[in-house]
N, C-alpha and C positions, 0 to 999 in steps of 0.2 A: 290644472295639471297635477299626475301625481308622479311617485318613484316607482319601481317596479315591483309588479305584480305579477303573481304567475297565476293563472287557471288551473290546476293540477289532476291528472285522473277523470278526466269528463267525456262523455261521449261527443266530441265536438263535430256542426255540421257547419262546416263553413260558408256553406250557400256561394261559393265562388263558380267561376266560370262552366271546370269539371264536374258540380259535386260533389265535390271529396269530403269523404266523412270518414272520421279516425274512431274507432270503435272504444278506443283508449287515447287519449290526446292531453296536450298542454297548449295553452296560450300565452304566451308573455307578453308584456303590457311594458312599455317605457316609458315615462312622462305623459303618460293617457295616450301613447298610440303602439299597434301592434307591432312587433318586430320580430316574432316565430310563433310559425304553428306548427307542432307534431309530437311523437311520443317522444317520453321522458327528455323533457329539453332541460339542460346544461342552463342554471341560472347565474348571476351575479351573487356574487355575498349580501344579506341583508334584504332581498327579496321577499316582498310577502306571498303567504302561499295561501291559495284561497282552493280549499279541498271540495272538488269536485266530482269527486267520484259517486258515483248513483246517479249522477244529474245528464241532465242532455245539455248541451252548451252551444249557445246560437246566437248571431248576431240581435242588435237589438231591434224591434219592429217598428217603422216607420206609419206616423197616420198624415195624410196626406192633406186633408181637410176636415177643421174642428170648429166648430163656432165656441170656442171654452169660455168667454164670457157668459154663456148661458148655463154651467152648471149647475148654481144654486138651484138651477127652477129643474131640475135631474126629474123625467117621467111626467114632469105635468102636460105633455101633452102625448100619453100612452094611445089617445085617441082624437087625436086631431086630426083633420085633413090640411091640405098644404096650405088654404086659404086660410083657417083659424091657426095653422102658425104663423102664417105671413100678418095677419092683423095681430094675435097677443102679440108674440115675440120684437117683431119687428116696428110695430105702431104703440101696441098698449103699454108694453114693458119698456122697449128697446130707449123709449123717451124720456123713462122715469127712473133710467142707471147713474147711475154718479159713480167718479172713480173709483170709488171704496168698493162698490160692486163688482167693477169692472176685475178690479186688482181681486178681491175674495175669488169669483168664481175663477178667474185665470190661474189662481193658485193651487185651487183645490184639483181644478179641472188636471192642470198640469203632473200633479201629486196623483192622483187616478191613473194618468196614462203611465206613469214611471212605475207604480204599483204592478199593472197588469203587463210590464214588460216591452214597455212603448215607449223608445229612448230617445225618438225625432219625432214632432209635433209640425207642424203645417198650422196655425192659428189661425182661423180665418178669422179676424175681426171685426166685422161692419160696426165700430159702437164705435167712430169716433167724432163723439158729442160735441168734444172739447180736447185740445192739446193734453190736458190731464187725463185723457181716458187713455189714451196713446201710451203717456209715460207709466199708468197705471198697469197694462198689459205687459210692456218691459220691465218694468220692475219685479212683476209676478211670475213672470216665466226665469227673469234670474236669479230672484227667490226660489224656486222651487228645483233647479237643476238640472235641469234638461236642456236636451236639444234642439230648438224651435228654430225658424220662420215666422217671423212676426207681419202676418200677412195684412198691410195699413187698409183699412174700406174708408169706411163711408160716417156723416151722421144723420142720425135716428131720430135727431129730435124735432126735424120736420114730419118723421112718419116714411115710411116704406115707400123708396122711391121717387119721396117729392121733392130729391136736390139736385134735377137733372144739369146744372150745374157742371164744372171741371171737378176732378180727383181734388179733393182738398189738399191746398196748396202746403197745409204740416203734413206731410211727406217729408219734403225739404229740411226740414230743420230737426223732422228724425231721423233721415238718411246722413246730416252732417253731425248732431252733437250726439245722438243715442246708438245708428249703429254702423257706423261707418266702416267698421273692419268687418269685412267679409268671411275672413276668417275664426272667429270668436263663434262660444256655444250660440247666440242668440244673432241672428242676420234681418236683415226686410225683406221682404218681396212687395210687391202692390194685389193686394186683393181689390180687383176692377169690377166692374157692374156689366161690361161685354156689351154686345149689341143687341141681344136679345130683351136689355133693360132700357138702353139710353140710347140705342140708333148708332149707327156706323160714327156719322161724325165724332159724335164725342169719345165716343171709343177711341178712334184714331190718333185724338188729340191725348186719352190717358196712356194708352200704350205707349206712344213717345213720348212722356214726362219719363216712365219709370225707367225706358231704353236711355233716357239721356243721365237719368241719377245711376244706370246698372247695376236696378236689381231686376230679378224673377217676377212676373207676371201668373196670379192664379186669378181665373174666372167661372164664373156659372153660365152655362151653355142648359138653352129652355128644353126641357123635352124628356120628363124621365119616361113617360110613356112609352110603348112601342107603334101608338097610332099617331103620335104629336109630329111624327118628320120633320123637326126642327134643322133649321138650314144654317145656326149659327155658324158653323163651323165655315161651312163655305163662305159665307159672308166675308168672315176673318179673311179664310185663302183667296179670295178674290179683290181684298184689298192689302195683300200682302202683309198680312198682321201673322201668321203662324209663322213659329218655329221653336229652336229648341228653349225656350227660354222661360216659353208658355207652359200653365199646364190647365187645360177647359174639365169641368167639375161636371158630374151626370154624363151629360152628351147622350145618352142611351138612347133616346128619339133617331139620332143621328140615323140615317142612309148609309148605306156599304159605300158609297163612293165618298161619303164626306169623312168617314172614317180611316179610308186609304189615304184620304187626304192628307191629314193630322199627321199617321205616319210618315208617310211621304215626306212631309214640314220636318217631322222630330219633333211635334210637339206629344207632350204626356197627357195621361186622363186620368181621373183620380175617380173613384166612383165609392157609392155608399151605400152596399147592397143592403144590411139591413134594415134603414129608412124606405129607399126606393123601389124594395117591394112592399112594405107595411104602411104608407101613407099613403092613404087613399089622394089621390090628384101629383101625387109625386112617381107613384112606385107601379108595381104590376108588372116590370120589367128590368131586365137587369142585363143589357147586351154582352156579357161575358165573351161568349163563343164569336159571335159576329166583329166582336175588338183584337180576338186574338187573331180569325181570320184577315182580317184587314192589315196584319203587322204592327198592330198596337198590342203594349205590354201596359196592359191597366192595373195603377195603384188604387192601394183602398184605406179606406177614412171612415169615421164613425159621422159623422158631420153635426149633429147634435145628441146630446144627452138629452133633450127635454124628449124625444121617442126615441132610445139608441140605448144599445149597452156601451159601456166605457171602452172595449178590448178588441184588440183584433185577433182572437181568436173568434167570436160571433162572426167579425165579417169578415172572415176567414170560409166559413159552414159556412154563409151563405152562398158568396161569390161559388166555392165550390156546388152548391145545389143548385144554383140561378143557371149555372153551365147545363148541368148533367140531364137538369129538366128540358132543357131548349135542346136537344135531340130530334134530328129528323128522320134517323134511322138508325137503329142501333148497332144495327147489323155494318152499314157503312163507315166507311173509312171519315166522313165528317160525324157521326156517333160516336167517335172514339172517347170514351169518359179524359177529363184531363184529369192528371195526377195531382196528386195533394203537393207535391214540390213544389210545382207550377201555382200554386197557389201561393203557397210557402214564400215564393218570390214574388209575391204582388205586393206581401208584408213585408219587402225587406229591400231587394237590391231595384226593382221597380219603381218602392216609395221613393230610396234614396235619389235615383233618377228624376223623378217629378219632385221633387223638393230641392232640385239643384244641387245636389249634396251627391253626388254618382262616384265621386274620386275621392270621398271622404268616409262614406259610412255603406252599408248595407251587403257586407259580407267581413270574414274574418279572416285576412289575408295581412300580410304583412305592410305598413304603409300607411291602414285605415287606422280611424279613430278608434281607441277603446270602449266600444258601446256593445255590451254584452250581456246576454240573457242566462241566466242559468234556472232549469226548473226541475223538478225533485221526478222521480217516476216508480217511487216507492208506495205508493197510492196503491190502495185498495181497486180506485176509479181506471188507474193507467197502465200497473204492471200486468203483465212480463211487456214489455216493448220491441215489437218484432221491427218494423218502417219507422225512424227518426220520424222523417214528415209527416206519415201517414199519419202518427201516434198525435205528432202537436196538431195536425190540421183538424184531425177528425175528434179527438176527444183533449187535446188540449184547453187550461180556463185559466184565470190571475189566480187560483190559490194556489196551483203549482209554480209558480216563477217564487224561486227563494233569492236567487238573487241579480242585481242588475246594478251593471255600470252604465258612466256617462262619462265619456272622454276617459277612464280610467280612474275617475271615481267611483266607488262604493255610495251608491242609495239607496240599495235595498240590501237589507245583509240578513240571514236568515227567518226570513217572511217578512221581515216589516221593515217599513219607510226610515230612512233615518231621517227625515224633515220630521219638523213638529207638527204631525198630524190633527192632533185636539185642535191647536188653534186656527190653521187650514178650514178644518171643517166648522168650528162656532164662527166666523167671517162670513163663511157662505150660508150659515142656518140665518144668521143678523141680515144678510141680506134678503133671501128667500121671504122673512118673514116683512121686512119692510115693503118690500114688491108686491107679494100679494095683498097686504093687507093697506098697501095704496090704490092698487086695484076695485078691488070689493067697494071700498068706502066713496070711489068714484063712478060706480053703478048702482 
């Protein structure tokens, strides 16, 4: 928590229910949460004042799903298909992490997203080898400052998939000693295997572990393709597994009815357009259009850096191109381009919804949490700035975010991290190089 802080002079878009955007605005800030938005606001004595004039000012962007223990390995797989991810990452690497890895790249990864103006993190992390890779991920995301979802998987040290097995039973004992308060920056959800992995029963059986510890439920649903017709989803709805608590990962395959379904449920979908159109056996598809028709409001996620940019402004352009392309008439009223706002909301009051955080973060209204973007638009690249949205959707990138809170602290203050970035980054270079060059020496 902090004291108060004002936003002062910034072009504020609050991404709230109306829209409303103050051409000239103030944000106040009281113990890390908002309590006025509008021009020239009337502050306390003693107030810090954070001059933001020139800047655009926008809630923080939420990533929905991130594997961030895999940062150190950032692009080693620029050309992979999904199977040579699924064996390195998940078999060849995934076995040979030890906490210290775990903890580097969740640091750094974390430090990346706060950089590029990503102030809720969704963690997905299948790497848990051992209770210490667990507390290694907690540790590293409270290290680094943000706002996570610490989403519990799986371990890896049998290899990808070979622990069809129950939800490892430390859940329990991170749900009681590490993150028991639901209200705290850093919460659990159960990152589940679904039944696309493990078959209905066991699903059934992990879904009510997490219902009975209460938390949030995220999964991978099979099918990024648009020929796969993956029927996960129904699976779930036909054993009463959806609802608002859920949030299923891709789904893209999905059928228009299994999609109505979800809605129907309340459950969320988190998607990761720039992977799953660039990895060959992943991608090629990107159900945009077909998710909003269904009454689904799709969040977006980088889901790895080993092929991904760190930000969501990438999956921002794409998600908007993934739309515009799937046009079946331009002329018709389902051609209708969708707007960069609409987008704008997949990175914001959407995530907040699929991350279970809906009442807490992903607009700048009075009430929510202080998690705040401010980005410079004195650029050569960006001015004159006619459209807020249009500007961040379409040519928005992390060197313009100068600065950004979290609950109302300051972690980025005039372009740079106030974390200790050198060390951040020599943690995850220590690890990168021990990985692969356990690798090599084992081929």
């Amino acid at each position: 928590m902090s004291g108060g802080i004002v936003i002062r002079g910034g072009r504020v878009l609050t991404m709230d229910q109306h829209g409303t955007e103050l051409p000239v605005g103030d944000v106040l800030l009281t113990d890390g949460v908002i309590t006025a938005v509008g021009p020239e606001l009337a502050v306390p004595p003693g107030t810090e004042v954070l001059d933001a004039s020139g800047s655009l000012v926008l809630p923080g962007f939420v990533d929905t799903h991130r594997h961030t223990w895999q940062t150190p390995l950032r692009h080693l797989g620029a050309q992979w298909s999904l199977a040579d991810y699924l064996q390195h990452m998940l078999v060849d690497i995934g076995a040979r992490y030890r906490p210290e890895d775990v903890y580097a790249g969740t640091l750094l990864g974390a430090l990346g997203a706060l950089d590029a103006g990503i102030t809720t993190l969704v963690d997905w992390a299948h790497i848990q080898n051992t209770p210490a890779h667990s507390d290694a991920s907690v540790a590293a995301l409270r290290d680094a400052g943000i706002r996570a979802v610490f989403g519990h998987g799986w371990s890896l040290e049998a290899g990808w998939m070979q622990t069809p097995g129950p939800h490892p039973a430390d859940i329990r004992r991170v749900r009681t000693e590490l993150l028991a308060d639901d209200d705290a920056l850093v919460t659990l959800a159960m990152a589940a295997r679904g039944p696309d992995f493990v078959g209905l029963d066991r699903t059934v059986t992990d879904f009510a572990l997490a219902r009975e510890l209460g938390v949030p439920i995220t999964a991978h649903v099979a099918g990024g393709r648009a020929d796969s017709n993956s029927r996960g989803a129904a699976v779930l709805d036909g054993a009463g597994l959806l609802g608002p608590d859920l949030t299923l990962v891709h789904v893209n395959g999905a059928p228009d009815e299994d999609l109505r379904r979800l809605a129907d449920r309340g459950t969320s979908v988190s998607i990761s357009p720039q992977i799953e159109l660039t990895m060959p056996g992943l991608g090629a598809n990107v159900a945009v259009r077909r998710m909003l028709a269904a009454g689904l409001r799709p969040s977006l996620s980088v889901d790895s850096e080993t092929a991904a940019a760190s930000d969501m402004f990438t999956q921002m352009r794409f998600a908007l191109a993934a739309h515009r392309v799937d046009t079946p008439d331009p002329e018709s009223e389902a051609g209708t381009a969708l707007p960069a706002v609409e987008v704008l909301r997949m990175a914001t009051e959407y995530g907040a919804r699929a991350a279970g955080l809906a009442d807490r973060i992903g607009s700048l209204v009075p009430g929510r949490a202080g998690d705040v973007v401010l980005l410079r638009t004195d650029t050569a690249g960006l001015a004159p700035v006619g459209s807020t949205a249009d500007a961040v959707v379409l040519a928005g990138h992390p060197g313009l975010v100068d600065t950004v809170l979290v609950g109302g602290r300051v972690v980025k203050r005039a372009g740079r991290l106030v974390a200790d970035l050198d060390r951040a980054r020599e943690l995850a270079a220590a690890t990168a190089v021990r990985v692969t060059g356990a690798l090599a020496a084992a081929r």
